[in-house]
Backbone bond lengths (Angstrom), bond angles and torsions (degrees), N, CA, C in turn:
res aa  C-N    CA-C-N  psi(-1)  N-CA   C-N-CA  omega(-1)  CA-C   N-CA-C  phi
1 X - - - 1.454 - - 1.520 110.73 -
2 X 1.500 123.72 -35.23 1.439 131.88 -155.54 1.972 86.15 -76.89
3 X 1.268 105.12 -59.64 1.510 138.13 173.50 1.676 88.29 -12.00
4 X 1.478 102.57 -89.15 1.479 126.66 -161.07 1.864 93.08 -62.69
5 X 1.006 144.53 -55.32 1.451 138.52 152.14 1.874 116.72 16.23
6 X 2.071 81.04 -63.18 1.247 93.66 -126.21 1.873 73.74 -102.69
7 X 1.368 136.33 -16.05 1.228 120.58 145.92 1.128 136.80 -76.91
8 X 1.470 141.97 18.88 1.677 163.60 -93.28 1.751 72.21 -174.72
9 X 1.347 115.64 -86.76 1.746 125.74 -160.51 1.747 93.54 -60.47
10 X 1.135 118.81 -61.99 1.348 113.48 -150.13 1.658 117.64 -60.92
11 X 1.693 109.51 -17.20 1.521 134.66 168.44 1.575 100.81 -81.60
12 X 1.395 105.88 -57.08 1.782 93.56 -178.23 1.683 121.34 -53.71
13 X 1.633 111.37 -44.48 1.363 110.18 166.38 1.247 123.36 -70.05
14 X 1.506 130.99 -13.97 1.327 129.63 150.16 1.300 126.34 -43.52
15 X 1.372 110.20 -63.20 1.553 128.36 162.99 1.585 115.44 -42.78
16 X 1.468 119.10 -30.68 1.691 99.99 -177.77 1.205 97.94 -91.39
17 X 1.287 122.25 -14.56 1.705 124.45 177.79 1.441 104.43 -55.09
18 X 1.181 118.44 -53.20 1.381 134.76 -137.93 1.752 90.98 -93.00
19 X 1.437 123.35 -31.96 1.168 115.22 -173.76 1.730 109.36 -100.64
20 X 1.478 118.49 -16.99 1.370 109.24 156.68 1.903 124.71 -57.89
21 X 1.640 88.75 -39.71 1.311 84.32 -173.06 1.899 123.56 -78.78
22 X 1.797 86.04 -19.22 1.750 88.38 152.89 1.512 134.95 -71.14
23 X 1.403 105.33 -2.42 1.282 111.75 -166.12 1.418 102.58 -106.67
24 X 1.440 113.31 -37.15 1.567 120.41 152.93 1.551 121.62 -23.21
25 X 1.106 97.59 -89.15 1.491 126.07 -165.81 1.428 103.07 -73.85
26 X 1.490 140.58 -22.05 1.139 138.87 170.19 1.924 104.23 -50.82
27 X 1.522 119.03 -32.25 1.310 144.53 -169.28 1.414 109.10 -67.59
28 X 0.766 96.41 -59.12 1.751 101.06 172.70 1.402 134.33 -140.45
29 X 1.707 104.87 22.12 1.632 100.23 159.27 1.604 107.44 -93.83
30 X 1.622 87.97 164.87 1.800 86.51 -168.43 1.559 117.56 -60.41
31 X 1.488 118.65 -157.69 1.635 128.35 147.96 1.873 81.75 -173.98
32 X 1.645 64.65 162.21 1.624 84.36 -176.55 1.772 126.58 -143.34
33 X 0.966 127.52 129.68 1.505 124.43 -166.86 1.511 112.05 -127.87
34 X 1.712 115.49 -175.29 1.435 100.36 -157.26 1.640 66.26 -147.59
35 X 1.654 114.94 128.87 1.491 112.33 146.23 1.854 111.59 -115.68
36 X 1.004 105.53 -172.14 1.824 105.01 174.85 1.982 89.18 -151.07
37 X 1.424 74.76 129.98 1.251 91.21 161.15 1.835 135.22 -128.87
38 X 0.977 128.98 156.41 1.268 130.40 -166.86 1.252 103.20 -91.57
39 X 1.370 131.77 143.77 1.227 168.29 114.83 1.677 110.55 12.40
40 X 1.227 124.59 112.05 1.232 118.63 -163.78 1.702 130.43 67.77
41 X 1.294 111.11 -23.33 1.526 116.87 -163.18 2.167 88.93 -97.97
42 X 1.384 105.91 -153.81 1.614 107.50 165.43 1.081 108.41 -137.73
43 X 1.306 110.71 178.06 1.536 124.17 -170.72 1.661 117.75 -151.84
44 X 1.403 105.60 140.63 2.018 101.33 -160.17 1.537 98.15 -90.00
45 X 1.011 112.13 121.05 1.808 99.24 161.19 1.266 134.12 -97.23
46 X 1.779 135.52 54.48 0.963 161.46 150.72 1.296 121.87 22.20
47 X 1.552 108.12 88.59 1.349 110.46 171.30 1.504 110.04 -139.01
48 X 1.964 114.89 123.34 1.201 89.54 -144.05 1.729 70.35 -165.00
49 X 1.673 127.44 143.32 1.551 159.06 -161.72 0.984 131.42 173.20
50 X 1.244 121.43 79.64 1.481 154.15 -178.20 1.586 98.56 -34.40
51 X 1.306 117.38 -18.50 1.652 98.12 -149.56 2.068 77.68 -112.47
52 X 1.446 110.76 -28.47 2.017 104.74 161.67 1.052 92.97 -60.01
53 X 1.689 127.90 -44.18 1.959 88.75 -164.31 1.380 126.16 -74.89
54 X 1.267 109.30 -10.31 1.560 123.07 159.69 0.958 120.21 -35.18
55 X 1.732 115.75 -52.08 1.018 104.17 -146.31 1.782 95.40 -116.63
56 X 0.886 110.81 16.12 1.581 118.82 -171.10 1.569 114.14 -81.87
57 X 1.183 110.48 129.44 1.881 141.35 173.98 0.687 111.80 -118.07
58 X 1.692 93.38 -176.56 1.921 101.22 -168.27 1.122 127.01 -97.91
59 X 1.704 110.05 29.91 1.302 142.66 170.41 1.598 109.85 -94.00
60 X 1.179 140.43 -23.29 1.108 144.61 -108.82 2.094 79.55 -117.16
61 X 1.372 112.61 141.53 1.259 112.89 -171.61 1.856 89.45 -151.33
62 X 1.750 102.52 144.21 1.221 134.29 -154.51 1.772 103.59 -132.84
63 X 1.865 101.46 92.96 1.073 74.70 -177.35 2.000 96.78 -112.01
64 X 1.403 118.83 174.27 1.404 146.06 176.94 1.752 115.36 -117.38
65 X 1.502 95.59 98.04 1.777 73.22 168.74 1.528 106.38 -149.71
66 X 1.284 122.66 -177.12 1.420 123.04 178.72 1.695 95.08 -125.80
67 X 1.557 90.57 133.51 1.736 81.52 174.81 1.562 100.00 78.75
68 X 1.434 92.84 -126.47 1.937 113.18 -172.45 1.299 92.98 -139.76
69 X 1.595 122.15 20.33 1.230 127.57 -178.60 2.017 110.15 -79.01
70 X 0.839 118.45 115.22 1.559 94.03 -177.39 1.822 103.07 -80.67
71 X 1.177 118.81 140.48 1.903 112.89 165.20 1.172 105.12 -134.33
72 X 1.690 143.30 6.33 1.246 140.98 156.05 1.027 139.43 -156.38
73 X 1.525 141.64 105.15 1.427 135.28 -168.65 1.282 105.07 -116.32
74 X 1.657 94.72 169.07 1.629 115.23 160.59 1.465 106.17 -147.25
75 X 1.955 106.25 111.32 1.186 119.88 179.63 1.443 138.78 -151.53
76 X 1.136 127.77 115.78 1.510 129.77 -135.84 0.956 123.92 96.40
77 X 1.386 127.52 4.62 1.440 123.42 -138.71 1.108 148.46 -13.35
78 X 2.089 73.16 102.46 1.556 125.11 179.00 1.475 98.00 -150.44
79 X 1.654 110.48 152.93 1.149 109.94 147.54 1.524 136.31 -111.09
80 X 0.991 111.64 156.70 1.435 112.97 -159.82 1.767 106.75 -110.97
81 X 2.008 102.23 98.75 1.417 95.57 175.64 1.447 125.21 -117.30
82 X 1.262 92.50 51.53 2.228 125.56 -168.31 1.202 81.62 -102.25
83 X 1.746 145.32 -1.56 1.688 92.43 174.31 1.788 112.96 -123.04
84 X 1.118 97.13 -132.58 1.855 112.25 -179.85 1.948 97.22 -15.11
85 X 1.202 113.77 -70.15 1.801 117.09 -162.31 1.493 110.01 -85.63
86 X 1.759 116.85 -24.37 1.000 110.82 178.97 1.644 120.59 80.35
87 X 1.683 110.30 -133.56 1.788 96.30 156.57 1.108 121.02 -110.24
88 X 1.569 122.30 23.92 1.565 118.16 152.28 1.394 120.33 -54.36
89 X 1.410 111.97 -15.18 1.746 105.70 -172.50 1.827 98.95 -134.98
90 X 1.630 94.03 151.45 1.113 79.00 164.10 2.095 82.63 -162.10
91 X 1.367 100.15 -151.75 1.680 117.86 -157.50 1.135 90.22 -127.38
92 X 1.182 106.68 165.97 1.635 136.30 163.25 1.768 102.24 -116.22
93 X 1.236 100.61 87.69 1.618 112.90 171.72 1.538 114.02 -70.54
94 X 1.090 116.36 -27.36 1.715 118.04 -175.62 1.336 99.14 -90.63
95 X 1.733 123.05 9.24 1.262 114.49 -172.88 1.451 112.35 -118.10
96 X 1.502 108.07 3.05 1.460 111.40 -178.90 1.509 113.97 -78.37
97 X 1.235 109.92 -27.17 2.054 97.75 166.85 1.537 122.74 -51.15
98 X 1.769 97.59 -34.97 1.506 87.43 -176.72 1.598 107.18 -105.47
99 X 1.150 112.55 38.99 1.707 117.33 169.87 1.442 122.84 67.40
100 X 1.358 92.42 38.76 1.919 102.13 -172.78 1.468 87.32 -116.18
101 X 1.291 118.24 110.12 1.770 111.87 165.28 1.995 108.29 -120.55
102 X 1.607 118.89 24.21 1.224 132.02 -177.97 1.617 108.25 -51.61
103 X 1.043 106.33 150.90 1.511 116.22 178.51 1.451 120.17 -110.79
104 X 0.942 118.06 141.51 1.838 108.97 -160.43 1.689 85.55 -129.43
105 X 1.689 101.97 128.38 1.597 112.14 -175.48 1.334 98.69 -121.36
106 X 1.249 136.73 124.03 1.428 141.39 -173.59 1.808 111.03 -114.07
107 X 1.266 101.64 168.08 1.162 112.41 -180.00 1.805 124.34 54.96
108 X 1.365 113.81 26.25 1.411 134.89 -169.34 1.545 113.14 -10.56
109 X 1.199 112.54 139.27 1.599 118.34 163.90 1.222 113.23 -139.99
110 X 1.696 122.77 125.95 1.353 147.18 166.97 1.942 88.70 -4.36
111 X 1.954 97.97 -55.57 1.839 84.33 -163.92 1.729 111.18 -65.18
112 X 0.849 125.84 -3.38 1.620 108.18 -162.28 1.557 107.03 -105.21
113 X 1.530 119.57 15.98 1.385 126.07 152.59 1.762 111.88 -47.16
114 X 1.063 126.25 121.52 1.211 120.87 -178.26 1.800 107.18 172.94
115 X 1.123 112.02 159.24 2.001 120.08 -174.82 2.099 91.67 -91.03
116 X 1.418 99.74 112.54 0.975 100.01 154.80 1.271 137.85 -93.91
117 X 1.557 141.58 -178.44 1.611 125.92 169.95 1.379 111.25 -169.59
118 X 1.959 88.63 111.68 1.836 108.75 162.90 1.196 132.01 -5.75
119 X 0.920 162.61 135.99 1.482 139.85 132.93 1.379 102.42 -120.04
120 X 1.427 113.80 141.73 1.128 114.83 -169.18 1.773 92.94 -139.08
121 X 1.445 113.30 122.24 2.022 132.01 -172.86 1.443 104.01 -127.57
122 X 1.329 89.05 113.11 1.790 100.68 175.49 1.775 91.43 -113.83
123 X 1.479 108.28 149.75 1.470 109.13 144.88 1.232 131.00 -86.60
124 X 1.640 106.64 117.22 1.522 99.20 -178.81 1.430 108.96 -100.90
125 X 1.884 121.70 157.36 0.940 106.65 -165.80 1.696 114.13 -80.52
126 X 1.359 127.44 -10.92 1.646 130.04 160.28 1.830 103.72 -76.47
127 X 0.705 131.04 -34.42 1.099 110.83 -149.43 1.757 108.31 -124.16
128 X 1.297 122.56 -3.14 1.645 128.37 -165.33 1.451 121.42 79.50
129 X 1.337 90.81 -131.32 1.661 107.90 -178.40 1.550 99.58 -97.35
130 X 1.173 113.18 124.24 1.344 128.65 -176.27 1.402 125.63 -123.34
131 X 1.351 153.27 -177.95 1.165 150.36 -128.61 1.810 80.72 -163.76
132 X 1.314 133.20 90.09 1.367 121.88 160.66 1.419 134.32 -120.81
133 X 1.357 101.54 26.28 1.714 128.47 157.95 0.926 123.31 -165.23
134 X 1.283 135.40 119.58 1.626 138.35 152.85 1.418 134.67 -91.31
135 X 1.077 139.47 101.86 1.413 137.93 -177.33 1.614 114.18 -124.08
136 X 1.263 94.84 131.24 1.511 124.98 -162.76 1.205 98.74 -98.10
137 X 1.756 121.59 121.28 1.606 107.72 172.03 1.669 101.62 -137.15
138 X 1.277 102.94 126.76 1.709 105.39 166.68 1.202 119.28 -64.24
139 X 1.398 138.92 137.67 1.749 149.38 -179.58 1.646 77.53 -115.58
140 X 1.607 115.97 128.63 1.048 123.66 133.86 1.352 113.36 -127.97
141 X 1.450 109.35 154.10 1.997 116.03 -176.78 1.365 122.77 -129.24
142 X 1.181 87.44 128.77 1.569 103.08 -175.39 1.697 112.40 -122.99
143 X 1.533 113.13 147.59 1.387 121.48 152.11 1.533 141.32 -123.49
144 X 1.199 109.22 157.90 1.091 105.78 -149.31 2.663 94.35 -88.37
145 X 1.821 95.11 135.88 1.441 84.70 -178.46 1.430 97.35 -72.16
146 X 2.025 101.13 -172.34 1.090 100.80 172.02 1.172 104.67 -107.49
147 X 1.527 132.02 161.06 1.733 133.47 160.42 1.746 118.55 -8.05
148 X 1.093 99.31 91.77 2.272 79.06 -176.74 1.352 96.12 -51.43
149 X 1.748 102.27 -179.46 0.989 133.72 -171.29 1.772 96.04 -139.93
150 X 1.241 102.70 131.18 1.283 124.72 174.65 2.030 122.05 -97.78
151 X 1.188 110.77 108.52 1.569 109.54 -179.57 1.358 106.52 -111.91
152 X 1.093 130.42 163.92 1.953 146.88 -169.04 1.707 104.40 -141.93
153 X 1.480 84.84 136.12 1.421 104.58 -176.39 1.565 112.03 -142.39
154 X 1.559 100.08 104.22 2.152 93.61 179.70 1.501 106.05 -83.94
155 X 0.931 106.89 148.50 1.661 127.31 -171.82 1.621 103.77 -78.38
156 X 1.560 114.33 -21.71 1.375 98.69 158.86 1.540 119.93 -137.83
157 X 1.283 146.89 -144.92 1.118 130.34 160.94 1.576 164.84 -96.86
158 X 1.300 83.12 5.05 1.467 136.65 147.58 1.697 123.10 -95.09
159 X 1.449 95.97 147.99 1.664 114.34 158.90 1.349 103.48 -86.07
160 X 1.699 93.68 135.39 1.862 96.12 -175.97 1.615 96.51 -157.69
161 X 0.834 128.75 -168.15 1.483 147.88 -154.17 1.721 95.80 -118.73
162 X 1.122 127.05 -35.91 1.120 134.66 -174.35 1.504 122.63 -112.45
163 X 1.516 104.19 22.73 1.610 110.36 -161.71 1.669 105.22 -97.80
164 X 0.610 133.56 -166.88 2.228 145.60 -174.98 1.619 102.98 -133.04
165 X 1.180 106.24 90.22 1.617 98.68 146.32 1.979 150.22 -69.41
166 X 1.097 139.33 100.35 0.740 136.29 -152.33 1.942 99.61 -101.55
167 X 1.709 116.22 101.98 1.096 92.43 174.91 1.472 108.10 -118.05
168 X 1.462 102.23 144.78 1.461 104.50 175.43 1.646 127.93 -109.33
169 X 1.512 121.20 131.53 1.122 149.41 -155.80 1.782 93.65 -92.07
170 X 1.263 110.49 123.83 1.755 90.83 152.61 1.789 85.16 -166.24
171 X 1.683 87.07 162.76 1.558 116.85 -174.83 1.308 110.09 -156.77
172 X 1.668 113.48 145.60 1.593 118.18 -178.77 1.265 115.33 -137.05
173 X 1.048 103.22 -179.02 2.478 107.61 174.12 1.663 94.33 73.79
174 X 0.824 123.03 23.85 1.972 105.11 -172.40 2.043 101.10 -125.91
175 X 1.606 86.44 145.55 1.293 80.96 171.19 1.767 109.58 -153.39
176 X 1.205 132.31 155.21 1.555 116.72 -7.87 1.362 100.16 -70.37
177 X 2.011 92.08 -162.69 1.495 121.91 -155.58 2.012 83.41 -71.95
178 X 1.534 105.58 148.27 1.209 117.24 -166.75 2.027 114.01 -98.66
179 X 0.788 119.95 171.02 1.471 116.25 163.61 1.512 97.55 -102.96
180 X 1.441 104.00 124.58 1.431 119.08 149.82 1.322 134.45 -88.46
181 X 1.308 132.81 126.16 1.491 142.30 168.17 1.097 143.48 -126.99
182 X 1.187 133.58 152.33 1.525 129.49 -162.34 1.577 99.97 -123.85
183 X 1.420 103.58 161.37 1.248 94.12 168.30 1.835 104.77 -172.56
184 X 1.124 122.74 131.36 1.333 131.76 -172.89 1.633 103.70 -96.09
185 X 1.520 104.35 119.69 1.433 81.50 176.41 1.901 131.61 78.45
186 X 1.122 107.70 -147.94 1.679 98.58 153.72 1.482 105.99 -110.17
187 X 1.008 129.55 18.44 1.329 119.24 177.69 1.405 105.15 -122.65
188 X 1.582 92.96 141.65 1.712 115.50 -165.24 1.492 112.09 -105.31
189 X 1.409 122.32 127.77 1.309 152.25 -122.12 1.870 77.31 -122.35
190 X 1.379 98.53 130.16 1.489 120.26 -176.58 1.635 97.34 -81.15
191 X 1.722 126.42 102.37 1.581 109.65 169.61 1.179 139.52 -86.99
192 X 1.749 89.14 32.86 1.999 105.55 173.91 1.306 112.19 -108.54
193 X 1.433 102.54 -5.44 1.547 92.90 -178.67 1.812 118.91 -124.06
194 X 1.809 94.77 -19.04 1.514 121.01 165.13 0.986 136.06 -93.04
195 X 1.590 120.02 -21.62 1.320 141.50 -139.19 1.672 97.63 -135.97
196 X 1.382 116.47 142.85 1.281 122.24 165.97 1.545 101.82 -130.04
197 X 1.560 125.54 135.53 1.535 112.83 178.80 1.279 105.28 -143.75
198 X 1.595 128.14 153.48 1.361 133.64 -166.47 1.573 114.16 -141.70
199 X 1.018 123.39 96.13 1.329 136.86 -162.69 1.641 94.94 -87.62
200 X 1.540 131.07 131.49 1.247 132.06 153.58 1.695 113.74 -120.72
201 X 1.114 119.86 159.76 1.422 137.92 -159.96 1.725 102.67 -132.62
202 X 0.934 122.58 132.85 1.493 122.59 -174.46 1.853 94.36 -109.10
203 X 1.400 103.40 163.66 1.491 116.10 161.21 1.405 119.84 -20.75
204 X 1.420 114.02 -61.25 1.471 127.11 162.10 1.331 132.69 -43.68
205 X 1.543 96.52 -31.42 1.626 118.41 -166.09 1.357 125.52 70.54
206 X 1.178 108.13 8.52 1.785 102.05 169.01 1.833 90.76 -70.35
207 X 1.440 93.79 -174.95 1.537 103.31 -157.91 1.538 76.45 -142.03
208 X 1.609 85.34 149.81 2.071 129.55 145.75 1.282 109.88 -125.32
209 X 1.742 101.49 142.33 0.939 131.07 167.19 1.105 117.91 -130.79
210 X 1.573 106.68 157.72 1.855 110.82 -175.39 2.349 78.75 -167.82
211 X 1.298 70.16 127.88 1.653 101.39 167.69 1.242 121.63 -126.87
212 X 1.404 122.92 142.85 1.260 137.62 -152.73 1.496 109.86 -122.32
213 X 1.288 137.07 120.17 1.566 154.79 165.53 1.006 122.77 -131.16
214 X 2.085 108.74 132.87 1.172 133.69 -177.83 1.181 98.37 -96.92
215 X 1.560 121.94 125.75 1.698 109.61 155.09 1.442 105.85 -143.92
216 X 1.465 132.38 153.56 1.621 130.60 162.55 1.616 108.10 -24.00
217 X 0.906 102.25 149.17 1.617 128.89 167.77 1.684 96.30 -64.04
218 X 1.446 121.45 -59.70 1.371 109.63 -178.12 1.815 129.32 -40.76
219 X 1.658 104.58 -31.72 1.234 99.98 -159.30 1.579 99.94 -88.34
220 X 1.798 93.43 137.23 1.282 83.26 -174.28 1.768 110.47 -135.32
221 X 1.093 108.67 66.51 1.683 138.78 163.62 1.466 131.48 -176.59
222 X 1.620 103.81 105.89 1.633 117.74 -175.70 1.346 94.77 -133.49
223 X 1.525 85.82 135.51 1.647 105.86 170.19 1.436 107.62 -105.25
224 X 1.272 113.06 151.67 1.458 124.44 166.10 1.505 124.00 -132.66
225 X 1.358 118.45 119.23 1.543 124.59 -151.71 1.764 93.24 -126.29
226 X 1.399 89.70 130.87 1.861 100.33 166.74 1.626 100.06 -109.39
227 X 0.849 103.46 123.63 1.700 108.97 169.98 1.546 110.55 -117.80
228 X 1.799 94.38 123.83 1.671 94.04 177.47 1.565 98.37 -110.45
229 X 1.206 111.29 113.62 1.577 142.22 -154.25 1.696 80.05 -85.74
230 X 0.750 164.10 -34.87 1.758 151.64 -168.97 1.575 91.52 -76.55
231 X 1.602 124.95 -65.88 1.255 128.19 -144.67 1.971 92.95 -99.64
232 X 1.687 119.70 21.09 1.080 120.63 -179.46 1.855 116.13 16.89
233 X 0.994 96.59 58.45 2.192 130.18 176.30 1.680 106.24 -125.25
234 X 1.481 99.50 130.85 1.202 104.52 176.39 1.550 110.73 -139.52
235 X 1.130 104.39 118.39 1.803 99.06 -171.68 1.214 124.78 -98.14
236 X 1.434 153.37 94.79 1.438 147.79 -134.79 1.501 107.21 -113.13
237 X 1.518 128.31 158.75 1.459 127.82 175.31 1.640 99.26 -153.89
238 X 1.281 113.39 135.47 1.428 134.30 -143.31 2.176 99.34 -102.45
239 X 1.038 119.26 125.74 1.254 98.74 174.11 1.680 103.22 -122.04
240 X 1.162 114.51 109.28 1.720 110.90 166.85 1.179 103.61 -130.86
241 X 2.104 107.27 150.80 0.923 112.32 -177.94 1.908 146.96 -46.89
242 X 1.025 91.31 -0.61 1.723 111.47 -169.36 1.527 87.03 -114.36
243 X 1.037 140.52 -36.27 1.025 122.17 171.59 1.932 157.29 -47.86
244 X 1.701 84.36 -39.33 1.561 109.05 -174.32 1.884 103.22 -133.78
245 X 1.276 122.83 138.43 1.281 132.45 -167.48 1.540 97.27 -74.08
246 X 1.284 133.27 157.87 1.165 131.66 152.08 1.259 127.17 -90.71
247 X 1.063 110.53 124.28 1.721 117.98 177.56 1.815 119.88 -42.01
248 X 0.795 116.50 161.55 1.363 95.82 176.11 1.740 94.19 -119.45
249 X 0.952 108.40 100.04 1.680 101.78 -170.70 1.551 90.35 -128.23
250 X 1.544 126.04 81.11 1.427 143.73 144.81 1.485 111.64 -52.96
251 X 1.451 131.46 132.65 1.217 138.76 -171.58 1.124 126.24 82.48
252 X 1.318 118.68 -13.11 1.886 128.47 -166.67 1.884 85.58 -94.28
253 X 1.495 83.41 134.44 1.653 84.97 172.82 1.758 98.92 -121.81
254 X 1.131 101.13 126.76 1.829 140.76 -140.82 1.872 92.49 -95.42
255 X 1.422 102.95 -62.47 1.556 109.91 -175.37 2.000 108.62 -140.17
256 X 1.222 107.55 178.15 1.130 114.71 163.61 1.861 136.62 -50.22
257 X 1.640 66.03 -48.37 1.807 95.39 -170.00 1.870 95.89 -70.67
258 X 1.353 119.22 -47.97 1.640 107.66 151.88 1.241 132.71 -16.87
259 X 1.308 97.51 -63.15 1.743 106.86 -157.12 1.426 110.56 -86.43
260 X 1.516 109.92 -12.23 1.533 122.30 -178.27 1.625 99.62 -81.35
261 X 1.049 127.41 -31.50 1.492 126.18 -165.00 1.863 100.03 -108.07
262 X 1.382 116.26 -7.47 1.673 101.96 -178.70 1.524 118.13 -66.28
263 X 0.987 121.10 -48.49 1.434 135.44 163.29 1.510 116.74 -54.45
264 X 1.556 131.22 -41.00 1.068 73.53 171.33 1.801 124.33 -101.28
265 X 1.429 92.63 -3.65 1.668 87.09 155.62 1.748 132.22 -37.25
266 X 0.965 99.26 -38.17 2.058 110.48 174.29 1.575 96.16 -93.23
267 X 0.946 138.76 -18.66 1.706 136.41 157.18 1.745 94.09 -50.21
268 X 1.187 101.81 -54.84 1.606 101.63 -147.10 1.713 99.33 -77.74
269 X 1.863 106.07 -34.72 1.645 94.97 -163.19 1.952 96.98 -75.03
270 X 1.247 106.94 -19.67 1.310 99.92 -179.01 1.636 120.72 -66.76
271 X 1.253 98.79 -34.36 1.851 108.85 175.07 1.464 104.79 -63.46
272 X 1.436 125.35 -32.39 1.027 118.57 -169.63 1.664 109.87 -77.55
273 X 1.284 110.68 -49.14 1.842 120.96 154.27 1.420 105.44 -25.52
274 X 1.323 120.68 -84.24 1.446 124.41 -175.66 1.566 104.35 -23.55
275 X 1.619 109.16 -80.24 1.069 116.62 177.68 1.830 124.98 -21.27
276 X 1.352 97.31 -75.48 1.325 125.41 166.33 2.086 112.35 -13.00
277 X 1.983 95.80 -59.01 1.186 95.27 -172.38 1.464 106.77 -98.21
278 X 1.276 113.56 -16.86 1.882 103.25 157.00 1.658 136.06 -30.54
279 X 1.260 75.38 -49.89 1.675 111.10 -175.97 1.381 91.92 -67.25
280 X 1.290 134.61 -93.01 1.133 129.87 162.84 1.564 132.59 29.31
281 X 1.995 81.77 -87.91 1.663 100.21 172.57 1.852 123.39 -58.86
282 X 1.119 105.32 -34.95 1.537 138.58 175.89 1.668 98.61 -51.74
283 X 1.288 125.01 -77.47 1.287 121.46 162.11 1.789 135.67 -60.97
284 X 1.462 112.16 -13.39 1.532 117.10 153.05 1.493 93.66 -60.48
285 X 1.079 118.12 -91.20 1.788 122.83 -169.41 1.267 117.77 -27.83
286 X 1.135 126.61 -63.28 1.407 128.22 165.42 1.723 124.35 -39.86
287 X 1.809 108.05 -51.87 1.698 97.28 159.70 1.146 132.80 -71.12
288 X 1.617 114.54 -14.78 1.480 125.24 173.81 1.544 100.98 -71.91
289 X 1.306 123.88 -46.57 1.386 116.15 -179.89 1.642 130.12 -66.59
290 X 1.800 105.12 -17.97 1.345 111.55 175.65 1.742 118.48 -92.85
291 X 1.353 90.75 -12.76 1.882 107.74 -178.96 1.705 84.37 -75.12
292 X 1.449 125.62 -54.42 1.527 104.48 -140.94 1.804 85.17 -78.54
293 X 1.112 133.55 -49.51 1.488 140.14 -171.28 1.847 89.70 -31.68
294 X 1.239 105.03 -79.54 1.362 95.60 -170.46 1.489 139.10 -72.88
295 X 1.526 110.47 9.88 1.430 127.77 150.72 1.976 113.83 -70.28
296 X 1.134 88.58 -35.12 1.513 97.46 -179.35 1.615 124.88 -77.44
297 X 1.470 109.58 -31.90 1.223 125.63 164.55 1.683 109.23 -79.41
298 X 1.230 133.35 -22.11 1.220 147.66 143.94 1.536 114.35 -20.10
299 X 1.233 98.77 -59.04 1.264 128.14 -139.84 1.740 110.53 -90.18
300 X 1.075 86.81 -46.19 1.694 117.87 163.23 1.759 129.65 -55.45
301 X 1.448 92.94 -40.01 1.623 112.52 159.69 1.444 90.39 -72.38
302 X 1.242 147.00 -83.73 1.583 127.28 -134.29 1.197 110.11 -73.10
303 X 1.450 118.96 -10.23 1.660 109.54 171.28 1.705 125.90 -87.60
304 X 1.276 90.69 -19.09 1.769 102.35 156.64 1.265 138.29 -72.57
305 X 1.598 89.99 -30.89 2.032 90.19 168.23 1.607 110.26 -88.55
């Protein structure tokens, strides 16, 4: 009994060990989180300890920075929105009793993707101005594309069985750069060996895209999908033949496999011409030869009577 007593205390005083020193270090070791935010809209950056707002006065200072960059405080109590964000950001000051010190960044820009970090300074009365939370939060930004748009291009000037389609894929406003794909059917079209695609990025860095596909004139259903893999969105546009007019773009050479077969197509319609007027001449001669025969046999009667 004394035994079991005396392992009863030595677990219970383990346990307050173990939960002071969680309660310690809960204070000022870091944590860290990841939000995404959209482009134009805002985004919260969450830093927030019920047991700081406890303990929070009118000593109590809030700082925001990237790096060792400072871009937002609250000190003296005041806040300070003269720096890095300006009045895109600001605090919830009536929210620091209950341990909400989050930063709210509005009006998003591609640039303000970046790891920010809390600091949270109380004065204590042993120790001063102190450091008794840190929280680390990733800003990443994304936008959303728009619907592509699907255009058609025949490789010659006619619809034919043997013609080159060239269809083109494009989409803009989205960020980041997207995966493009094709796909016929349920089966998905390799875009390293079918596919040509060109991603551009403006000043801003949102992105355009426009992708490029060769397929037969026969086939007549391709999808084209932009997927923005951050904001897991994928926007698709349908191409079937009844759907979209064909261009009449005679002379534009579309692909290889085109330009290898144009010639001898006009090889062939020309042989057929030749032909055509052979034949022709072949039957002039022949009625010229049966007109004069029977002028001559004509002719032959009137000298007998």
């Amino acid at each position: 009994m004394h035994l079991l007593c005396c392992r009863v205390t030595r677990r219970v005083a383990g346990l307050l060990q173990f939960a002071l020193l969680l309660l310690c270090c809960r204070t000022v070791s870091p944590s860290s989180l990841t939000v995404t935010g959209i482009v134009g809209e805002s985004a919260l950056l969450p830093c927030l300890d019920t047991n700081v707002g406890k303990q929070a006065n009118n000593d109590i200072r809030v700082y925001w920075q990237v790096a060792t960059r400072l871009i937002h405080s609250f000190h003296k109590g005041r806040e300070d929105n003269t720096l890095g964000l300006g009045t895109r950001a600001r605090l919830f000051t009536a929210e620091f009793k209950h341990g909400n010190f989050s930063l709210l960044l509005t009006d998003l820009r591609v640039s303000d993707a970046a790891t920010y970090t809390c600091l949270i300074q109380l004065k204590l009365p042993t120790e001063g101005n102190s450091v008794v939370l840190r929280v680390t939060v990733t800003l990443q930004i994304a936008a959303h594309f728009a619907k592509p748009t699907l255009s058609t291009h025949l490789s010659e000037g006619q619809q034919g069985a043997g013609g080159v389609l060239r269809l083109t894929c494009s989409s803009w406003g989205g960020y980041p750069a997207p995966a493009v794909g094709w796909t016929c059917g349920s089966l998905n079209l390799d875009p390293n060996s079918t596919a040509t695609t060109h991603t551009d990025c403006s000043p801003q860095r949102l992105c355009n895209v426009t992708s490029f596909l060769w397929v037969s004139a026969g086939v007549h259903c391709i999808t084209c999908s932009i997927h923005n893999t951050r904001l897991k969105e994928k926007q698709t546009e349908t191409f079937t033949a009844m759907s979209f007019p064909l261009e009449n773009t005679k002379g534009m050479v579309v692909s290889k496999r085109a330009k290898r077969f144009w010639w001898v197509e006009l090889i062939a319609i020309a042989a057929m011409i030749v032909l055509l007027l052979l034949c022709l001449f072949l039957r002039n001669v022949l009625l010229n030869e049966a007109t004069h025969r029977t002028w001559r046999t004509s002719g032959d009667s009137a000298v007998n009577l």
